[in-house]
N, C-alpha and C positions, 0 to 999 in steps of 0.2 A: 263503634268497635268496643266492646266489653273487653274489661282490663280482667287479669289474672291474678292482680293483685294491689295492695292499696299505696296510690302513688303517692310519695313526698311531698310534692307539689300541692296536691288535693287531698289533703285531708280527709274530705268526702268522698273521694271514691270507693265505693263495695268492690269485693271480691265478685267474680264472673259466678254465678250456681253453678253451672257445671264443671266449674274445675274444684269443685268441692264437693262433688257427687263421689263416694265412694264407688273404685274400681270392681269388677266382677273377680269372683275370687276360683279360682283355677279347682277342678275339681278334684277332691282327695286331698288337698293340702292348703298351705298358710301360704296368702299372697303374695307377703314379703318377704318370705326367705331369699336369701341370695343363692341358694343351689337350685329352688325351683319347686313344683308338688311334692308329696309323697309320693303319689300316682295321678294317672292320668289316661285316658282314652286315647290313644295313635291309630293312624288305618295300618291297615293287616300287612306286611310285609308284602304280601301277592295275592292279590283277586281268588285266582284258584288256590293255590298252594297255605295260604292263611285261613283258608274254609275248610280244606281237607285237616288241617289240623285242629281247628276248633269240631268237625263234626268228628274229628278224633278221640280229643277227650271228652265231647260230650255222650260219646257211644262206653268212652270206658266207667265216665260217671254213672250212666244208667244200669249198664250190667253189677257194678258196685251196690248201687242203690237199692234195683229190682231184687237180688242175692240177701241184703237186709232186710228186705220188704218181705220175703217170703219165710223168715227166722222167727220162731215164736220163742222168745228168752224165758217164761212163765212163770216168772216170779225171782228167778236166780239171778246172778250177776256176773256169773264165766260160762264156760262151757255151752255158750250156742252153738262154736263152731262143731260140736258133734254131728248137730243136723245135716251136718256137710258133708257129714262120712271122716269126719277127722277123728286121731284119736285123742283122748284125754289129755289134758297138757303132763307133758313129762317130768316139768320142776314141781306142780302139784303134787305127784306122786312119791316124788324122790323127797321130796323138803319139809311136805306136809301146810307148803306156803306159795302164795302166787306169784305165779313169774313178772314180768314186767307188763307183756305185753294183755295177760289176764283181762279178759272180760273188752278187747277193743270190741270184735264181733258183735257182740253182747250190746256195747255200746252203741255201736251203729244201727241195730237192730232196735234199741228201744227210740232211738233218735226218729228214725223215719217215721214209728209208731208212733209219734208224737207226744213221748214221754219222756221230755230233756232231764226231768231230775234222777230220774232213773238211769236214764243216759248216765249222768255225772258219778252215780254213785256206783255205776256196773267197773268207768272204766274212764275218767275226766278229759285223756288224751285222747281217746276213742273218741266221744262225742264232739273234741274240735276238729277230732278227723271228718266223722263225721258233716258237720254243718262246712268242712273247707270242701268235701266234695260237692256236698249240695251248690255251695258257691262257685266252682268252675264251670257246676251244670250251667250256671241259670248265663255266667259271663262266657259260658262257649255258644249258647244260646244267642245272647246277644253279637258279639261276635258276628254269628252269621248272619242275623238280619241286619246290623246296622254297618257290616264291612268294618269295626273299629275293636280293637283289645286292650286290654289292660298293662297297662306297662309302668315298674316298678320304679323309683329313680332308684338306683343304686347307689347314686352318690349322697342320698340323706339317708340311706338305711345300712348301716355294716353288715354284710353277709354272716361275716365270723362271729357276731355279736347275735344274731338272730338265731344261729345254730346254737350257740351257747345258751340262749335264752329257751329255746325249743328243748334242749336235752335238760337243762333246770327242770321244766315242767314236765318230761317225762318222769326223772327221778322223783319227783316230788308225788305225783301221781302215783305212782309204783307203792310211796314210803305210805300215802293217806289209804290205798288198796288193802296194804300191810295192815294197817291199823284197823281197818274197818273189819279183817278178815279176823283176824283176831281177838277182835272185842262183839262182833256179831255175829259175822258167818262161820267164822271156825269152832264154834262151838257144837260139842252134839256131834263131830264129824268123824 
């Protein structure tokens, strides 16, 4: 019988190897937290009703996607979405300065093209728009073939803290747009 640990008694006795083989670590997260993963792979709520909605969003990621795919930005960093039939951004006009959401289109559009630094500099929040639709695609994909999703803990991540951290990065995105537009693109215009 292999001991688990070293007896009083005997001196000589080793610890068992395998109870000193480190544990398998849970996927997406730290093994020893006491709340558990970050995330983690669960089966789908319902056979059918868990498919319909991954072939959900993955029917909304593609039309998303194929919509950028088919946008030629050509060298600018706003105004893709004209090719859409859109008009002009209206804070552009009025302000002489870019609105917030400036150049996401843009963003998405050079992302699929395969051109992330373009991406970053069309529009920063766009391009993780961007690459988080790409990543729904591929986890509503999987989803379907392996019956299993993604699932968040909630209880190691604060919702209210994520959205504050999200709207940080918008503004900030907005202020580096500002800068860029001003010290490069707004010239000449």
């Amino acid at each position: 019988m292999p001991m688990n640990h070293a007896d009083d008694r005997n001196p000589q006795a080793q610890p068992d190897p395998a109870s000193l083989a480190p544990s398998p670590r849970p996927l997406g997260g730290h093994a020893g937290h006491p709340l558990g993963p970050l995330w983690q792979m669960v089966p789908l709520d319902g056979p059918i009703g868990g498919r319909l909605y991954a072939t959900g969003v993955l029917a909304a990621a593609i039309v998303v996607l194929a919509v950028a795919a088919r946008l030629h930005p050509e060298g600018r960093y706003e105004g893709a979405h004209q090719q859409l039939g859109l008009p002009p951004c209206g804070f552009i006009v009025i302000t002489g300065l870019p609105c917030p959401t400036c150049g996401m289109t843009t963003a998405f559009a050079y992302t699929i093209h395969g051109h992330p630094l373009l991406a970053l500099r069309a529009q920063a929040v766009g391009f993780l728009l961007a690459v988080s639709t790409v990543a729904a695609a591929l986890f509503a994909v999987i989803s379907l073939v392996s019956g299993r999703r993604p699932a968040v803990n909630w209880y190691r991540i604060d919702p209210v803290r994520l959205v504050w951290i999200g709207c940080g990065l918008f503004v900030v995105a907005w202020g580096v747009k500002i800068v860029c537009w001003l010290l490069v693109d707004g010239m000449g215009r």
